[in-house]
Structure formats: structure tokens, C-alpha cells
C-alpha positions as CSV (number, residue, x, y, z in Angstrom):
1,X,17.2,44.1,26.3
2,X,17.7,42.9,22.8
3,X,15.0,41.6,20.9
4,X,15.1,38.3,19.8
5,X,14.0,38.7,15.9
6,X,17.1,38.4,14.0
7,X,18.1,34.9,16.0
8,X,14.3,33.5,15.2
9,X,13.9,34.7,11.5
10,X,17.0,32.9,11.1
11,X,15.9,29.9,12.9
12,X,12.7,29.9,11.5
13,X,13.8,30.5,7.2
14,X,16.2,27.1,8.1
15,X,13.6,24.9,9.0
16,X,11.4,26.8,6.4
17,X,14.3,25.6,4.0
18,X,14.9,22.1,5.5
19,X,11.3,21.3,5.5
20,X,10.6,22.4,2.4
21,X,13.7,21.1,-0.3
22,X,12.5,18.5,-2.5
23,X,14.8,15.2,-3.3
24,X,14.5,13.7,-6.6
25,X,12.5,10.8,-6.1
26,X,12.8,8.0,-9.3
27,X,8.6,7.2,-8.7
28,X,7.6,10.7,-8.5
29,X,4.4,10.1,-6.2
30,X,2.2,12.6,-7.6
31,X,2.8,10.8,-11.0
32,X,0.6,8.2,-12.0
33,X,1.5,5.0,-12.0
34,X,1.8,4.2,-15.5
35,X,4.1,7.3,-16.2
36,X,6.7,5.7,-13.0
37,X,6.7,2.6,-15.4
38,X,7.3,4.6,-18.5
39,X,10.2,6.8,-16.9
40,X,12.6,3.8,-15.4
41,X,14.1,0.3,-16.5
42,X,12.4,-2.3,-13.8
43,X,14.0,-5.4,-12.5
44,X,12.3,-8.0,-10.9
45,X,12.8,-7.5,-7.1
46,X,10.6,-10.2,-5.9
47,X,7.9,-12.9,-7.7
48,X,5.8,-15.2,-5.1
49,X,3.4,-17.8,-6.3
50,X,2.9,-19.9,-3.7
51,X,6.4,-20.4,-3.2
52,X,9.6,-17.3,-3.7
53,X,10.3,-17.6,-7.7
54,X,12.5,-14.9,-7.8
55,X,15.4,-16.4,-8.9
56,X,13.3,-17.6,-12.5
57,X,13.7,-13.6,-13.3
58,X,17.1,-13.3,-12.6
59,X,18.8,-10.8,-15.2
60,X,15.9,-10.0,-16.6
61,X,14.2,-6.2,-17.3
62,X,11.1,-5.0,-18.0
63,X,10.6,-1.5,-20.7
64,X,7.6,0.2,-20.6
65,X,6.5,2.4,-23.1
66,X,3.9,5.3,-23.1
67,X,2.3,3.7,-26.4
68,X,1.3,0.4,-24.5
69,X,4.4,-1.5,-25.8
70,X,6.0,-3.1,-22.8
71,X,9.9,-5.4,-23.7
72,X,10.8,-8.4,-21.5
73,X,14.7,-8.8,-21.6
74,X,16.8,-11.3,-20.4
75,X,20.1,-13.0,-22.5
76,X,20.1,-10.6,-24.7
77,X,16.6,-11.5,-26.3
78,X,13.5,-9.4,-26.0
79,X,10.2,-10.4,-25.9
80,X,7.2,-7.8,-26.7
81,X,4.4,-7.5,-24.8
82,X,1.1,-4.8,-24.3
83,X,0.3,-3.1,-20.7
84,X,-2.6,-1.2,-19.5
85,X,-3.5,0.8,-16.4
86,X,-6.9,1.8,-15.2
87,X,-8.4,2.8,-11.4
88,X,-11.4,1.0,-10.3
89,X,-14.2,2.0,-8.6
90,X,-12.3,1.7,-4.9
91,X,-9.8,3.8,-6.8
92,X,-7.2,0.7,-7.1
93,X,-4.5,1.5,-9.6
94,X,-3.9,-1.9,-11.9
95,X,-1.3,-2.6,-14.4
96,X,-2.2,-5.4,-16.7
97,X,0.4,-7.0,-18.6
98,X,0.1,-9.6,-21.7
99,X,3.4,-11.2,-23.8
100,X,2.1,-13.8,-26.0
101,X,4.6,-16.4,-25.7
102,X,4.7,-19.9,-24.3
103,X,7.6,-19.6,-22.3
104,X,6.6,-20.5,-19.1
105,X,9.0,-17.8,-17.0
106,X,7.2,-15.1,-18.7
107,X,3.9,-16.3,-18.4
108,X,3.8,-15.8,-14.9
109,X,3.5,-11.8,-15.3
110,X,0.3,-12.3,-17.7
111,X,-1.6,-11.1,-15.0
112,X,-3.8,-8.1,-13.8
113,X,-1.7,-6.4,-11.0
114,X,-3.3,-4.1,-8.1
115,X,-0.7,-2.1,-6.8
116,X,-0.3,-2.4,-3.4
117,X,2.4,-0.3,-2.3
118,X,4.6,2.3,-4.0
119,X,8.2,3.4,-2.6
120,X,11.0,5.5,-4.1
121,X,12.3,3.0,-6.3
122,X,9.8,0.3,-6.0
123,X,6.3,-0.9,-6.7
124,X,4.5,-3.9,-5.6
125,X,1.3,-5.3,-6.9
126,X,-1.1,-8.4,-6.0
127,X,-2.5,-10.7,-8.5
128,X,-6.1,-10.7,-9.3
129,X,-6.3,-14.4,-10.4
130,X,-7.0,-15.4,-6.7
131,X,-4.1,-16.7,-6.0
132,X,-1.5,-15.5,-3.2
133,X,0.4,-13.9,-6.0
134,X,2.8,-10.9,-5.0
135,X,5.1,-9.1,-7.5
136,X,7.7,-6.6,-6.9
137,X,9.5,-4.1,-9.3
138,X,12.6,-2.6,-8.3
139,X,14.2,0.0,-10.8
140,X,17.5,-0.3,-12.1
């Protein structure tokens, strides 16, 4: 009778190897949330404020940089802006942005964010101003 070890080391190092090979993943989830936002060019995916306002970011992009800077771009204009991050104390991650500008569109994202989810190649926060504010990124 013939042992069986040959057929079940083989069996056993290709599950090992499909079970273990990593896929590049643009939102790294062992990375923090502010480095995601430094490493890709966001879009937004999806802007609710008591009604879908999407379409008022249409074309646009958001640049984060690791010194705070954050760019709003849409028609070929760029306006600057500042982010933050911080955890709180029920170890919520928040991005808080600030452009200081009166144009309405872009005043919408002055806003501390609460992310509430995080997916390969998205991230959606909630608005802390009490409204039912959601806010999607999608990366480009």
C-alpha cells in the first residue's frame, strides 16, 4: 500500500500558497487612514446631504498631501485646502477637511468626517455636524 504523503504535501503547500498570496490592495488596510489618502488621487463617488448631490462634484479630485496640504480640482483650477486626522476615544478614525473659499460646492466638504467604512478603493465617512451627511471617496 502506498502512502499517501507525496499527494497531501502537494495538496496541502497549494492551499498554503493560495491562502496565503497577497493582492495589491490601493487602501492598504493595515495603513492608516491618512497615509490611503496621501497614496491615491480621490474622486467623489457619492455626496448626500439630505438629498444625492453627487452630481455638484462631477469632474472634480481631491490631493492629499502628507504635510496637511489637501488640492480641490475641478476645470482645471485648484483650490487649497488643510486636512487632519485623529482617533477618538471609541477609536473612530476622522478626517477633517477645511478650504477657505466661498464657493458653495466646496463648502460642503468643510466638515469633520468619521470614517465609516473602508474598501479596496473606497472610503466613506459621516458628517459630525448632525446632519444625515454621507461622503464617499472613490480613487481614481
Amino acid at each position: 500500500m502506498k502512502k499517501p504523503r507525496p499527494f497531501f504535501t502537494a495538496v496541502l503547500s497549494l492551499f498554503s500558497l493560495v491562502f496565503t498570496r497577497c493582492s495589491s490592495d490601493k487602501t492598504d488596510l493595515l495603513s492608516s487612514t491618512g497615509e490611503v489618502l496621501v497614496k491615491n488621487i480621490w474622486t467623489v463617488d457619492y455626496y448626500y446631504n439630505n438629498q444625492d448631490m453627487t452630481g455638484e462634484f462631477s469632474s472634480s479630485r481631491l490631493l492629499f498631501s502628507s504635510t496637511g496640504a489637501v488640492g480641490y480640482q475641478k476645470n482645471g483650477e485648484t483650490i487649497p485646502g488643510t486636512w487632519s486626522e485623529k482617533v477618538d476615544a471609541a477609536n473612530n478614525e476622522w478626517v477633517i477637511l477645511q478650504f477657505n473659499t466661498t464657493n458653495a460646492e466646496i463648502s460642503m466638504l468643510n466638515e469633520s468626517w468619521r470614517l465609516i467604512s473602508r474598501s479596496g478603493n473606497s472610503l466613506q465617512f459621516e458628517g459630525d455636524s448632525g446632519a444625515d451627511i454621507l461622503f464617499r471617496l472613490k480613487t481614481q
